[in-house]
C-alpha positions in Angstrom: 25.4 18.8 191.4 29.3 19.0 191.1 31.0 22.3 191.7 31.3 24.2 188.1 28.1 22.9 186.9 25.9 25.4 185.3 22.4 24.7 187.1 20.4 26.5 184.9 21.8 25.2 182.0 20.6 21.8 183.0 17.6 22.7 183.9 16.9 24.9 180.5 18.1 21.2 178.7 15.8 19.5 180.5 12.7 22.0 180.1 13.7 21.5 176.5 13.9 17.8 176.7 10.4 17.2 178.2 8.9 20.0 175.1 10.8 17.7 172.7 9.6 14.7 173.7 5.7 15.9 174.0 6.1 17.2 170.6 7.2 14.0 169.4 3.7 12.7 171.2 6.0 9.9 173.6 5.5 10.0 176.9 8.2 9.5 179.3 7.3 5.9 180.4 7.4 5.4 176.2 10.8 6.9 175.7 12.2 4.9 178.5 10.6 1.5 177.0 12.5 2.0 174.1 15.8 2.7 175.0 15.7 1.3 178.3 16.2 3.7 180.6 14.6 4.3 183.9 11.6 6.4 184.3 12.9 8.0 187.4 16.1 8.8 185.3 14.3 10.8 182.4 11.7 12.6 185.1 15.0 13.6 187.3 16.9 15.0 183.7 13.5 17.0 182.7 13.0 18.8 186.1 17.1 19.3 185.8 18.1 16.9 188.8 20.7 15.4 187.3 23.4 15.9 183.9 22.8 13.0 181.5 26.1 11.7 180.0 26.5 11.7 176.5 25.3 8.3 175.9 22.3 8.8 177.7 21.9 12.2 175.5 22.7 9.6 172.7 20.2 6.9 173.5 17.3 9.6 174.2 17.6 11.5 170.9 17.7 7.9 169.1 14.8 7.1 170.9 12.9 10.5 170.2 14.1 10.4 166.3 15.6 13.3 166.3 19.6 14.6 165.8 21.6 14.8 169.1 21.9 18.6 168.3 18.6 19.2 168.3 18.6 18.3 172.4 21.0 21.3 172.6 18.9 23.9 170.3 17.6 25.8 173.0 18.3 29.5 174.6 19.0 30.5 178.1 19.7 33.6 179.0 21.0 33.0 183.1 24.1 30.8 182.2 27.7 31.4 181.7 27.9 29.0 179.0 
């Protein structure tokens, strides 16, 4: 990770990500089909490996069916954001 970048934060998105997309009932390999991204990429955003760019952010909430804002609806409570 770059210097600056709030670990935790990621990881809490992420967390939040993968209880988003069970709830929807995908699975990762199905969310990737549909928006074409890489099952390594989606597995290393969940476990908070890497920070998804916007689009990516874009292109999995489209594929999810849900509002980009609902990716960031989550608490966490060791961050300085």
């Amino acid at each position: 990770m770059r210097k600056g970048v709030d670990i935790e934060y990621i990881k809490a998105f992420g967390r939040h990500l993968a209880k988003t997309r069970k709830a929807k009932g995908f699975t990762q390999e199905g969310v990737c089909y549909d928006i074409d991204l890489s099952l390594s990429q989606i597995a290393r955003i969940e476990t908070g490996k890497i920070c998804p760019s916007i689009d990516t952010v874009l292109r999995i909430a489209k594929g999810l069916g849900v509002h980009p804002k609902d990716l960031f609806d989550f608490e966490v409570t060791s961050t300085s954001v």
